[in-house]
PyMOL Python script that loads the backbone (N, CA, C, O; Angstrom):
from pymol import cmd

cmd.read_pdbstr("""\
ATOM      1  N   UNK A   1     -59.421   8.406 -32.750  1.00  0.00           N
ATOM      2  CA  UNK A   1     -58.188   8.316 -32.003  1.00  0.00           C
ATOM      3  C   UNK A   1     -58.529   8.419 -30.519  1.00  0.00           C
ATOM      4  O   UNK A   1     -59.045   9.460 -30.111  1.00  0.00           O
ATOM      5  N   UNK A   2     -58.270   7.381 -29.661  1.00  0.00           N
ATOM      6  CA  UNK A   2     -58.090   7.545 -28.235  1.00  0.00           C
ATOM      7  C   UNK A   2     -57.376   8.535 -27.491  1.00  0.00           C
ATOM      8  O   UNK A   2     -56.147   8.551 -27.545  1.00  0.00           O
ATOM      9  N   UNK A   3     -57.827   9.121 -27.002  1.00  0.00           N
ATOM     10  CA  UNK A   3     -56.720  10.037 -26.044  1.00  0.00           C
ATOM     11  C   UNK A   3     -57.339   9.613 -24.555  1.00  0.00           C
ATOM     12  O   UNK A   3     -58.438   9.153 -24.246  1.00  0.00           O
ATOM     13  N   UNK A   4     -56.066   9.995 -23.696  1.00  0.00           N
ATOM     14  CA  UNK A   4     -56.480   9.685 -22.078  1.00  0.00           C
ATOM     15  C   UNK A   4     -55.941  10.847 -21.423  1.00  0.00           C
ATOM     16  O   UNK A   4     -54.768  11.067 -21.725  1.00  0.00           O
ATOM     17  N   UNK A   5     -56.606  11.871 -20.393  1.00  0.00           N
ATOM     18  CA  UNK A   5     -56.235  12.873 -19.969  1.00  0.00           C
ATOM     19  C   UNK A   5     -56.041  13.239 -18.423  1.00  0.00           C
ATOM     20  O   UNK A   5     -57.032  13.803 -17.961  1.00  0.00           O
ATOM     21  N   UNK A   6     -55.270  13.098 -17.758  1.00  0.00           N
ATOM     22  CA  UNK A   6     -55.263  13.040 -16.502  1.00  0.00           C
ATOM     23  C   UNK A   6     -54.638  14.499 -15.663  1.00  0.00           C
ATOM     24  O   UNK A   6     -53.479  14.779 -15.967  1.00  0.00           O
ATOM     25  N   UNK A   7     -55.068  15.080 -15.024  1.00  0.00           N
ATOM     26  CA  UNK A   7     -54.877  16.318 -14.579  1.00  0.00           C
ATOM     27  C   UNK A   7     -54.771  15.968 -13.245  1.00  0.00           C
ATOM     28  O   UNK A   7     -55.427  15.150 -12.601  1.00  0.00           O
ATOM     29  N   UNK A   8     -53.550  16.937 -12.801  1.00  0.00           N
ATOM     30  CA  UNK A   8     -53.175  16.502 -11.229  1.00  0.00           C
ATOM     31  C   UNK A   8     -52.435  15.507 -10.764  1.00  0.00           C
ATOM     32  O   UNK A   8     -52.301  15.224  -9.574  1.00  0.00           O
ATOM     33  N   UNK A   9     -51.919  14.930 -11.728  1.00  0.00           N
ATOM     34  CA  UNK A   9     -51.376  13.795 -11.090  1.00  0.00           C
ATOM     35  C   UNK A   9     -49.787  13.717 -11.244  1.00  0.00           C
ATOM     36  O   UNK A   9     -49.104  13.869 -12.257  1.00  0.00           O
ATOM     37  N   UNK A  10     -49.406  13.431  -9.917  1.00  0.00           N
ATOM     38  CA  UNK A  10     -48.343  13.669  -9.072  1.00  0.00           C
ATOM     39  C   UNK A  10     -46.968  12.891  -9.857  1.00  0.00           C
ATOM     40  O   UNK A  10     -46.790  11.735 -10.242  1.00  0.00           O
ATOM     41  N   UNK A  11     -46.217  13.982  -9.880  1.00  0.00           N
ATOM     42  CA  UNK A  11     -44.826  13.404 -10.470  1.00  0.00           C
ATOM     43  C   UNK A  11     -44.320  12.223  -9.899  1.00  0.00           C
ATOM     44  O   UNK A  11     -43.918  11.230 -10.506  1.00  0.00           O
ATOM     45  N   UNK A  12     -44.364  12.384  -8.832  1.00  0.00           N
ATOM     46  CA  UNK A  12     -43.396  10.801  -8.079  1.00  0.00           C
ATOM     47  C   UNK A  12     -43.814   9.655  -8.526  1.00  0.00           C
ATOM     48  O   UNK A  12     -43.175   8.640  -8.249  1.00  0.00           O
ATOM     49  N   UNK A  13     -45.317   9.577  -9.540  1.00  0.00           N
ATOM     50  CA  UNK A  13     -45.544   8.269 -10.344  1.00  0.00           C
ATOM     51  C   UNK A  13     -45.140   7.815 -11.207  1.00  0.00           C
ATOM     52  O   UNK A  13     -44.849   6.637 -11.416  1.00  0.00           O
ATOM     53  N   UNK A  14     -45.049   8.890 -11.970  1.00  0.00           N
ATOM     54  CA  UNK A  14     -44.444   8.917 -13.449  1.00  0.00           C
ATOM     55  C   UNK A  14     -43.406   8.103 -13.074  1.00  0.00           C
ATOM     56  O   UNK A  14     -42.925   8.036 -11.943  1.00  0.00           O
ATOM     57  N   UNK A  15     -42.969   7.296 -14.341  1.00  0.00           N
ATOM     58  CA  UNK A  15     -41.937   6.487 -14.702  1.00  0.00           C
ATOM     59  C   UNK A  15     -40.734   7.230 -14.518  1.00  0.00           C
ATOM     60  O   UNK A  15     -40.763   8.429 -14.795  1.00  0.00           O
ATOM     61  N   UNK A  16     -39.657   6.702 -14.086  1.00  0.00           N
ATOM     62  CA  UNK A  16     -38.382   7.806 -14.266  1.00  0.00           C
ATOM     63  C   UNK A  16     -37.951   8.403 -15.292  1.00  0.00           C
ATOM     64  O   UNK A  16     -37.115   9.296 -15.152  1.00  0.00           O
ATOM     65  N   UNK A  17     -38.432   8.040 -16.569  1.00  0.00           N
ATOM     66  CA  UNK A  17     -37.564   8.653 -17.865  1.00  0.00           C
ATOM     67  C   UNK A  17     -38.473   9.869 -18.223  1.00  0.00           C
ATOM     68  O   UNK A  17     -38.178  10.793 -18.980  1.00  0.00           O
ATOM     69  N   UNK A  18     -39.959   9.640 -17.339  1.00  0.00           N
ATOM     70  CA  UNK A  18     -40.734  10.790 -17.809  1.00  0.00           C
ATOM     71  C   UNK A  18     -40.818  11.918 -16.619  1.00  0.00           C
ATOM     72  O   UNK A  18     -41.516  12.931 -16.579  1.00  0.00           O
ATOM     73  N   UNK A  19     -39.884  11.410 -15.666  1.00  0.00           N
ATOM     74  CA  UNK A  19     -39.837  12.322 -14.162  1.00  0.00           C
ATOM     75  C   UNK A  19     -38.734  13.016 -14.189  1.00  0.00           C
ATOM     76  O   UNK A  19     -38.518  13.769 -13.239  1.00  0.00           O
ATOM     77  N   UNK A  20     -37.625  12.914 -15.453  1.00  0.00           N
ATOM     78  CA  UNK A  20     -36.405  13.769 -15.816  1.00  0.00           C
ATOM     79  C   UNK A  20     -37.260  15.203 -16.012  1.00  0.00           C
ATOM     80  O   UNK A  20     -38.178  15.512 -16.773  1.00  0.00           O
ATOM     81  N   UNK A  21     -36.402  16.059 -14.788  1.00  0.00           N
ATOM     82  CA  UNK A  21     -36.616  17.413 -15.444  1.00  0.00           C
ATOM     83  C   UNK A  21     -37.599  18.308 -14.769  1.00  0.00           C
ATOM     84  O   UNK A  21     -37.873  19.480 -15.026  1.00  0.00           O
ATOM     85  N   UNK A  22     -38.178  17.338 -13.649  1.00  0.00           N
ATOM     86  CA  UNK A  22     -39.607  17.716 -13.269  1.00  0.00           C
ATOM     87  C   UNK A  22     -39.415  17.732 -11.578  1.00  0.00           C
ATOM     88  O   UNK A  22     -38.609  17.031 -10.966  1.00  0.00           O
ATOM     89  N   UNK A  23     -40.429  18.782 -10.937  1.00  0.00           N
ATOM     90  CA  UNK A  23     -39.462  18.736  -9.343  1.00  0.00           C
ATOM     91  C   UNK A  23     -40.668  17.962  -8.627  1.00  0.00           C
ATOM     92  O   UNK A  23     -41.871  18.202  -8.730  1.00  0.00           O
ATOM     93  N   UNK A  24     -40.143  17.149  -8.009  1.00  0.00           N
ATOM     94  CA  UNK A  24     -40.466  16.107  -7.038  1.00  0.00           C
ATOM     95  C   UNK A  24     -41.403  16.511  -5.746  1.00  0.00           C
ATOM     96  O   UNK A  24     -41.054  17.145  -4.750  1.00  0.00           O
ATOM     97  N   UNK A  25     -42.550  16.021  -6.018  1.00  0.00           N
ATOM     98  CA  UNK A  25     -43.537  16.076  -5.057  1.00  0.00           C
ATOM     99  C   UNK A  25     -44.422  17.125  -6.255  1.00  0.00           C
ATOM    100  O   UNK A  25     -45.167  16.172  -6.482  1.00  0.00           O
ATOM    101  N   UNK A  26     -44.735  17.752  -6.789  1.00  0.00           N
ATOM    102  CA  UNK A  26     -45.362  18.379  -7.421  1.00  0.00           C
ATOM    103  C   UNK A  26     -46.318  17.824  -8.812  1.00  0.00           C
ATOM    104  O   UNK A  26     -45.950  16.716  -9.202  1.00  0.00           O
ATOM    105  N   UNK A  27     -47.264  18.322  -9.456  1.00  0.00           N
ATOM    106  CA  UNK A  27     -48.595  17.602 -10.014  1.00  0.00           C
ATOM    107  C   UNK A  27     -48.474  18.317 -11.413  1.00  0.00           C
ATOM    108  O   UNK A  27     -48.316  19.482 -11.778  1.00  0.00           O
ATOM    109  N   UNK A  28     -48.628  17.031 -12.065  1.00  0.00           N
ATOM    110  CA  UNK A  28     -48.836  17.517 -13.907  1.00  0.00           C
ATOM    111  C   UNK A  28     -50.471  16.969 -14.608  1.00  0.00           C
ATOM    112  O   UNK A  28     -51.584  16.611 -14.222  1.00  0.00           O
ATOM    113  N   UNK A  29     -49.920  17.134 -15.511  1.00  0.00           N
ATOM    114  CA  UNK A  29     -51.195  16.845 -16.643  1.00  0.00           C
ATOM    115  C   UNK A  29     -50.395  15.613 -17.265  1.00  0.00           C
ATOM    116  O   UNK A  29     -49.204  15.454 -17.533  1.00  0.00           O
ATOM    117  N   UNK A  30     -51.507  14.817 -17.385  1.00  0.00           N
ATOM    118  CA  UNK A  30     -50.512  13.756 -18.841  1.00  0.00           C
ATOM    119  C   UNK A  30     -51.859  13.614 -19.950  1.00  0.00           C
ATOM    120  O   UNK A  30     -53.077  13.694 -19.796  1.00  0.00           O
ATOM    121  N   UNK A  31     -51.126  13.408 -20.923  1.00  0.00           N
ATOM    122  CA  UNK A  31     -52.020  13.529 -21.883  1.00  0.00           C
ATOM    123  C   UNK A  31     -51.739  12.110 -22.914  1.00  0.00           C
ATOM    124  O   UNK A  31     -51.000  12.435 -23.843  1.00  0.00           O
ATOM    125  N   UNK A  32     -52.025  11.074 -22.955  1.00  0.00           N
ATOM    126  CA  UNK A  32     -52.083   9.988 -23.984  1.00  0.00           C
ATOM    127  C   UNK A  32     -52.697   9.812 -24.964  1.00  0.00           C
ATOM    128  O   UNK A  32     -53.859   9.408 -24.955  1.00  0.00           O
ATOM    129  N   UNK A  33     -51.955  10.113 -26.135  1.00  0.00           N
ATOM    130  CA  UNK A  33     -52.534   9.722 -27.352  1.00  0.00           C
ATOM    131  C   UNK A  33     -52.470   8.435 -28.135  1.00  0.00           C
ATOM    132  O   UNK A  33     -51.709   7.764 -27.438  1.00  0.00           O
ATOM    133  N   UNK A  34     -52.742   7.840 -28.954  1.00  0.00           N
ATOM    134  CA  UNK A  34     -52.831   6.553 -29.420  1.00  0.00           C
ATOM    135  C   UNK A  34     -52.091   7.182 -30.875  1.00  0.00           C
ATOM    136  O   UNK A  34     -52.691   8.181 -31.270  1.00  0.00           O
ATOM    137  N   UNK A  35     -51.229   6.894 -31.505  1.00  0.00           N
ATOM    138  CA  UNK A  35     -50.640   7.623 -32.610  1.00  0.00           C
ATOM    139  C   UNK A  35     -51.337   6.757 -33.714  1.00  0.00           C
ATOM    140  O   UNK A  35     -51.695   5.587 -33.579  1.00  0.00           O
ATOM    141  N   UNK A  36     -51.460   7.509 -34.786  1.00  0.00           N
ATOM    142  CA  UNK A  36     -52.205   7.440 -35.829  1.00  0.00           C
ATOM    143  C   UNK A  36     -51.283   6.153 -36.645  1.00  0.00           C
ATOM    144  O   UNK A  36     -50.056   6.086 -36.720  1.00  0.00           O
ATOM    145  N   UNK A  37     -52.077   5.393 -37.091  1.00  0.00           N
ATOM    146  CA  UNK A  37     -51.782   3.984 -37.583  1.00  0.00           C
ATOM    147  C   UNK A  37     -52.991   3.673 -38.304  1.00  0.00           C
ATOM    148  O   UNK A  37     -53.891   4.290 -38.874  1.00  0.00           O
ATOM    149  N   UNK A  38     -52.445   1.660 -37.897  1.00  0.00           N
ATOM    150  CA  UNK A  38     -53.998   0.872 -38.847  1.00  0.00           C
ATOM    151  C   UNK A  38     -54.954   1.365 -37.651  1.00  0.00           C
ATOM    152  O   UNK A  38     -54.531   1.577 -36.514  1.00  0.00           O
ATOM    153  N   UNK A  39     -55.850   1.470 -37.914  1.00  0.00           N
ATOM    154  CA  UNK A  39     -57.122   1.823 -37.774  1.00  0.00           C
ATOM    155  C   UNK A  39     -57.915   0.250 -37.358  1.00  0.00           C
ATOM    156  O   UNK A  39     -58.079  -0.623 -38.210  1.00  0.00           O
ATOM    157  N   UNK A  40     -58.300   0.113 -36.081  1.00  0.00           N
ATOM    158  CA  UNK A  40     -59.233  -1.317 -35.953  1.00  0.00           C
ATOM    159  C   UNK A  40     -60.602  -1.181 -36.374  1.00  0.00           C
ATOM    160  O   UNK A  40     -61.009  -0.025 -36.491  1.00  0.00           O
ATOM    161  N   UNK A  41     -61.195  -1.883 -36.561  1.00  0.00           N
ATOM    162  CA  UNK A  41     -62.705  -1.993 -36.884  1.00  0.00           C
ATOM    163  C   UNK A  41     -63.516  -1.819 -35.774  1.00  0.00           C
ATOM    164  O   UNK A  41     -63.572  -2.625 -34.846  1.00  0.00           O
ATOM    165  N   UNK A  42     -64.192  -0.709 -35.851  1.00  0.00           N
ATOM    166  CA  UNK A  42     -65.281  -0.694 -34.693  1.00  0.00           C
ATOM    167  C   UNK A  42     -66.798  -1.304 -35.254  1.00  0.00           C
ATOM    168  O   UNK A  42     -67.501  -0.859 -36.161  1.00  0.00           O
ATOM    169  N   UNK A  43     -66.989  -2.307 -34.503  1.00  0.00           N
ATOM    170  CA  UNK A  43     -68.487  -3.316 -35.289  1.00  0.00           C
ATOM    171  C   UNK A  43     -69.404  -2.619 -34.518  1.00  0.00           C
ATOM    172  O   UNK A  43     -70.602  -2.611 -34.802  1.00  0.00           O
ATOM    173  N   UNK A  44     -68.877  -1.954 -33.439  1.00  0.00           N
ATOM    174  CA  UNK A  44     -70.460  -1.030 -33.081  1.00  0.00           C
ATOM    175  C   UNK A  44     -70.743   0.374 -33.909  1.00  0.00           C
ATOM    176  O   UNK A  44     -71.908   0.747 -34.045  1.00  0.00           O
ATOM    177  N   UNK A  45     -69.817   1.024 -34.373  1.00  0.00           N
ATOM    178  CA  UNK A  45     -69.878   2.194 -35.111  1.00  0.00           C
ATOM    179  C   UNK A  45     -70.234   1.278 -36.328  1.00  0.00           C
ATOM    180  O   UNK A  45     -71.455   1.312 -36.484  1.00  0.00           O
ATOM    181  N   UNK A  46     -69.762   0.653 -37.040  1.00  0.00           N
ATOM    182  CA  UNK A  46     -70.693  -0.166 -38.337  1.00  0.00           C
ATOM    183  C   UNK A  46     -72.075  -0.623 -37.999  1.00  0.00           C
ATOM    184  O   UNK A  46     -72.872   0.064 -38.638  1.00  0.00           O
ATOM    185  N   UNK A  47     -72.421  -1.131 -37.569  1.00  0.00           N
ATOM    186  CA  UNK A  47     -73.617  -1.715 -37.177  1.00  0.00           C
ATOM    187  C   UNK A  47     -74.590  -0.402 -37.344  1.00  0.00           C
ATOM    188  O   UNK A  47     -75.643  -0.295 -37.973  1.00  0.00           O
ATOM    189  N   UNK A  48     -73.718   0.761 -36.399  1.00  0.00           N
ATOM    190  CA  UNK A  48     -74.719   1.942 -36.291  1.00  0.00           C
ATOM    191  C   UNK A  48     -75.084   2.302 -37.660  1.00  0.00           C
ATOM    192  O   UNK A  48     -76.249   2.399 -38.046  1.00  0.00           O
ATOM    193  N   UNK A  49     -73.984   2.508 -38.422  1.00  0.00           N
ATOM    194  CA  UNK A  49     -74.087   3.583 -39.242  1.00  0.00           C
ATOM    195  C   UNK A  49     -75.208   2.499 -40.624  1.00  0.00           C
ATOM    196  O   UNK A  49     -75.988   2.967 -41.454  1.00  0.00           O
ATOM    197  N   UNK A  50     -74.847   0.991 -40.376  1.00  0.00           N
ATOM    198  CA  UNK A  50     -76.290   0.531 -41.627  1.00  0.00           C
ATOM    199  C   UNK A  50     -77.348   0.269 -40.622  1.00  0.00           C
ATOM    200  O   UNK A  50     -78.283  -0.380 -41.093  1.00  0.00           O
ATOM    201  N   UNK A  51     -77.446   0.532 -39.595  1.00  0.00           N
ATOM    202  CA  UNK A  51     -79.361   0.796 -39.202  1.00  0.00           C
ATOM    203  C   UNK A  51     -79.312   2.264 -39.885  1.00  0.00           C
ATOM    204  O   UNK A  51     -80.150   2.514 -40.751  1.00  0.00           O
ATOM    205  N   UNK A  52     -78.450   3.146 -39.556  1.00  0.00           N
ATOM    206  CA  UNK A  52     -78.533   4.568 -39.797  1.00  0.00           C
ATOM    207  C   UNK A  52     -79.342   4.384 -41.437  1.00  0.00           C
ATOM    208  O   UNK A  52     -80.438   4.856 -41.739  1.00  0.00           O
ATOM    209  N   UNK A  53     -78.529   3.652 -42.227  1.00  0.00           N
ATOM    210  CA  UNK A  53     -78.075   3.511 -43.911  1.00  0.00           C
ATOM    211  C   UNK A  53     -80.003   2.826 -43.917  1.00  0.00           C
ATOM    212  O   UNK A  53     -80.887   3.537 -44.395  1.00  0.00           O
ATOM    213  N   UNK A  54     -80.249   1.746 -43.456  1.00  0.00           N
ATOM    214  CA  UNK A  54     -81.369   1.069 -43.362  1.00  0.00           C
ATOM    215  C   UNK A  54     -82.738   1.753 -43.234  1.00  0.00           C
ATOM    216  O   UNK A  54     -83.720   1.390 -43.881  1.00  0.00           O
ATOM    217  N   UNK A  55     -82.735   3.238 -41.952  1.00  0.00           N
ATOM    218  CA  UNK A  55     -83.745   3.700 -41.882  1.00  0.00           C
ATOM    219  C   UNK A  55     -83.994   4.659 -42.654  1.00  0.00           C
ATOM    220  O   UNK A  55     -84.730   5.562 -42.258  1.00  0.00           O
ATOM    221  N   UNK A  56     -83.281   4.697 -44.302  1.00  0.00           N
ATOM    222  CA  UNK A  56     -83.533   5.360 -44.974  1.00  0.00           C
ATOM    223  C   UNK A  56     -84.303   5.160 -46.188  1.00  0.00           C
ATOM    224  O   UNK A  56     -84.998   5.920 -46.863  1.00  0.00           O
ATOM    225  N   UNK A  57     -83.971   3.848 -46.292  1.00  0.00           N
ATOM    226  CA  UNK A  57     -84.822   3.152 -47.222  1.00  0.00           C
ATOM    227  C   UNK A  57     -86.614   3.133 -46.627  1.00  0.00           C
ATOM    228  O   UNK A  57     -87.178   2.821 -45.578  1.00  0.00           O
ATOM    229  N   UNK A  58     -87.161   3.816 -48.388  1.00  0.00           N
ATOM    230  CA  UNK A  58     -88.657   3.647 -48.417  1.00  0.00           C
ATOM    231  C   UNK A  58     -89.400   2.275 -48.901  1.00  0.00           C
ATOM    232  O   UNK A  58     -90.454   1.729 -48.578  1.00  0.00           O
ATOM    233  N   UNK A  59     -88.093   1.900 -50.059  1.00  0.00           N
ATOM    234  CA  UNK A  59     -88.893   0.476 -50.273  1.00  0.00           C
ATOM    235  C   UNK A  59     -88.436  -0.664 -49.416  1.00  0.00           C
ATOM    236  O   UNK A  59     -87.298  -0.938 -49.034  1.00  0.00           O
ATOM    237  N   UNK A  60     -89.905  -1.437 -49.136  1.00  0.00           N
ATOM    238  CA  UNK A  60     -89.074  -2.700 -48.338  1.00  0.00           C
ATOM    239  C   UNK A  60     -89.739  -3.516 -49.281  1.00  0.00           C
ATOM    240  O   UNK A  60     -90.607  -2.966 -49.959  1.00  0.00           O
ATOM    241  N   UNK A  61     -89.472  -4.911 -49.493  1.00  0.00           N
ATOM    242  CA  UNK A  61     -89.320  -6.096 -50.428  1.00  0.00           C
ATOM    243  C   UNK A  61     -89.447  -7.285 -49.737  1.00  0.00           C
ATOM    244  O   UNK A  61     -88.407  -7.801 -49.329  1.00  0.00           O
ATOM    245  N   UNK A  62     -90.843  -8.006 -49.449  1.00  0.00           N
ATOM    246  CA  UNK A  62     -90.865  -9.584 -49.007  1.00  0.00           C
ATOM    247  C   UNK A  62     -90.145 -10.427 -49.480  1.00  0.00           C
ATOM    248  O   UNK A  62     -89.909 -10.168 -50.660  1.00  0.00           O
ATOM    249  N   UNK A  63     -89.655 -11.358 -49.118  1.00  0.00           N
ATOM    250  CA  UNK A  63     -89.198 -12.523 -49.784  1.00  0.00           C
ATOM    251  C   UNK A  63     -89.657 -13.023 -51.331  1.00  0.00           C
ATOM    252  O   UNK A  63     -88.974 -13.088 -52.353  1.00  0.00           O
ATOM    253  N   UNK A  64     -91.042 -13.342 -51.112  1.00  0.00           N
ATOM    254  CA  UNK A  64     -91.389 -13.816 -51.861  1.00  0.00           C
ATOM    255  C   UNK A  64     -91.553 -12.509 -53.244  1.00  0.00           C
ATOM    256  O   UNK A  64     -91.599 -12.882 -54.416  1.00  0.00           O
ATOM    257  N   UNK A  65     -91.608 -11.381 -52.962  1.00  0.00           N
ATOM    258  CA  UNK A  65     -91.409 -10.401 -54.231  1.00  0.00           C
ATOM    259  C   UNK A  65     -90.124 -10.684 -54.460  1.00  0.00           C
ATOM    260  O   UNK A  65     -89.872 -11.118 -55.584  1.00  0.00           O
ATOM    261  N   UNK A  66     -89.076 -10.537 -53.565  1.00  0.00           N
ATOM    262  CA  UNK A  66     -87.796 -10.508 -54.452  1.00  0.00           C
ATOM    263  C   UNK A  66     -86.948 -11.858 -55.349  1.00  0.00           C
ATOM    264  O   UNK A  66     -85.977 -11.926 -56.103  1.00  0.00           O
ATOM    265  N   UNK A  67     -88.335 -13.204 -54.536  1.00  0.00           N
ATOM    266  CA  UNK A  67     -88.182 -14.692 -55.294  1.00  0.00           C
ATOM    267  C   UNK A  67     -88.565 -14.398 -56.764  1.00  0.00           C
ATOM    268  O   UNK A  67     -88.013 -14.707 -57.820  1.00  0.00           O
ATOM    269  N   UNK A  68     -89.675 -13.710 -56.489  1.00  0.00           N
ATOM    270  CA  UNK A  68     -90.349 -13.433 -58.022  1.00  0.00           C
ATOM    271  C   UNK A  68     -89.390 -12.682 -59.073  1.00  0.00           C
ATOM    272  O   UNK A  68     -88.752 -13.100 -60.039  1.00  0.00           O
ATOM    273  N   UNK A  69     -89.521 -11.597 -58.585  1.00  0.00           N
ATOM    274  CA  UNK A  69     -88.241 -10.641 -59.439  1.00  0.00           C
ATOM    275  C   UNK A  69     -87.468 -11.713 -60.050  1.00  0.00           C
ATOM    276  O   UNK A  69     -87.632 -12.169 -61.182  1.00  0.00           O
ATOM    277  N   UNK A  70     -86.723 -12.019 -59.298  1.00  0.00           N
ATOM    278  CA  UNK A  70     -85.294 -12.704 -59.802  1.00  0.00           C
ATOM    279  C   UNK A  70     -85.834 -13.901 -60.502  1.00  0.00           C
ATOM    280  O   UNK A  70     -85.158 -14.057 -61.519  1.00  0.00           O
ATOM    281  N   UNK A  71     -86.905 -14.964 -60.390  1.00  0.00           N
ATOM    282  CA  UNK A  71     -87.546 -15.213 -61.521  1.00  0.00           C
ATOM    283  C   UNK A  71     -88.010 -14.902 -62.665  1.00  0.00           C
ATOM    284  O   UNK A  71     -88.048 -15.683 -63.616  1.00  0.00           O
ATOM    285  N   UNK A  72     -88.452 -13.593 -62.682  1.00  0.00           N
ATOM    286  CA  UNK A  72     -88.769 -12.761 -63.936  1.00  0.00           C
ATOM    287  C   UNK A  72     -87.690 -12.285 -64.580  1.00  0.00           C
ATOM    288  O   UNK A  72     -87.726 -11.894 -65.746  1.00  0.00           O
ATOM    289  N   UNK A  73     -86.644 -12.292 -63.838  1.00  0.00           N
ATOM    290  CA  UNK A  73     -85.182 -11.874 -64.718  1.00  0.00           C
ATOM    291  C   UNK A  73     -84.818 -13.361 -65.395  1.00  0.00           C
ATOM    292  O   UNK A  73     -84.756 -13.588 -66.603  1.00  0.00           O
ATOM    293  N   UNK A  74     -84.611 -14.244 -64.390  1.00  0.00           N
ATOM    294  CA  UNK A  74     -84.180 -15.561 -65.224  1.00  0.00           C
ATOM    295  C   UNK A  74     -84.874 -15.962 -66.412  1.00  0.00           C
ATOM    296  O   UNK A  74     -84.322 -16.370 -67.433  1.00  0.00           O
ATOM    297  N   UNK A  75     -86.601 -15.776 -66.168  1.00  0.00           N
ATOM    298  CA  UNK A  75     -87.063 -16.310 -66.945  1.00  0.00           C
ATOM    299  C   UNK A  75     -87.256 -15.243 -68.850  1.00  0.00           C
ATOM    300  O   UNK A  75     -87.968 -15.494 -69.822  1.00  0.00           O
ATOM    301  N   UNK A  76     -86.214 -14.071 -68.587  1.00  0.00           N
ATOM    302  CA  UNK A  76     -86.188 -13.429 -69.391  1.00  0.00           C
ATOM    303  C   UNK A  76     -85.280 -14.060 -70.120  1.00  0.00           C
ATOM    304  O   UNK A  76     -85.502 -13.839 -71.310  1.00  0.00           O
ATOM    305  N   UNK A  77     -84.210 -14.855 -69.930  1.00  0.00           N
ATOM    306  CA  UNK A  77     -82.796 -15.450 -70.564  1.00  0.00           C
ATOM    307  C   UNK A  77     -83.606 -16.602 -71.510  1.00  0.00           C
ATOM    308  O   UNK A  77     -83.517 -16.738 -72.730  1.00  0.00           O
ATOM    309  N   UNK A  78     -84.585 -17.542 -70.372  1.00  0.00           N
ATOM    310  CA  UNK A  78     -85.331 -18.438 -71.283  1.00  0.00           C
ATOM    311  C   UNK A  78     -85.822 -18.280 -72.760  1.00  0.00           C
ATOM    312  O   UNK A  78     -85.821 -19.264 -73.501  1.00  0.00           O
ATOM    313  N   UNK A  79     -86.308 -16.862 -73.265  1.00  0.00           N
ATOM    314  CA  UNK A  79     -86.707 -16.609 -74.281  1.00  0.00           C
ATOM    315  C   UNK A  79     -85.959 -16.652 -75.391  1.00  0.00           C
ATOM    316  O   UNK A  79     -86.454 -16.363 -76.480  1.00  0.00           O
TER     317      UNK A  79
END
""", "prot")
cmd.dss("prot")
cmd.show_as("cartoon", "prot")
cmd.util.cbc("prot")
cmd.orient("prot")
């Protein structure tokens, strides 16, 4: 969730509906949150997390082993 936090900053900016109530010339906090909803896809937090997923793996597999394999499976149906 995004939040945005701004400290000090002067009422006379604020929009009028958010300057009800508040005395003029004087400094607040604003605090913006993004309210909880759909959720977007972050492709950099994915990306991270399968190198993360990736540098865990001990076996690695050439091409040509995993051509073979899957030959040795097919050629198990042949029989």
């Amino acid at each position: 969730m995004n939040r945005i936090v701004k400290r000090h900053y002067p009422v006379d900016k604020l929009p009028e509906d958010l300057r009800a109530g508040l005395a003029s010339g004087g400094l607040v906090s604003v605090t913006v949150e993004e309210e909880a909803g759909e959720k977007k896809f972050d492709f950099d937090r994915f990306k991270s997390e399968v190198d993360r997923i990736r540098g865990t793996f001990d076996h690695r597999v050439t091409g040509e082993a995993a051509a073979q394999r899957v030959r040795s499976l097919r050629d198990e149906w042949d029989d």
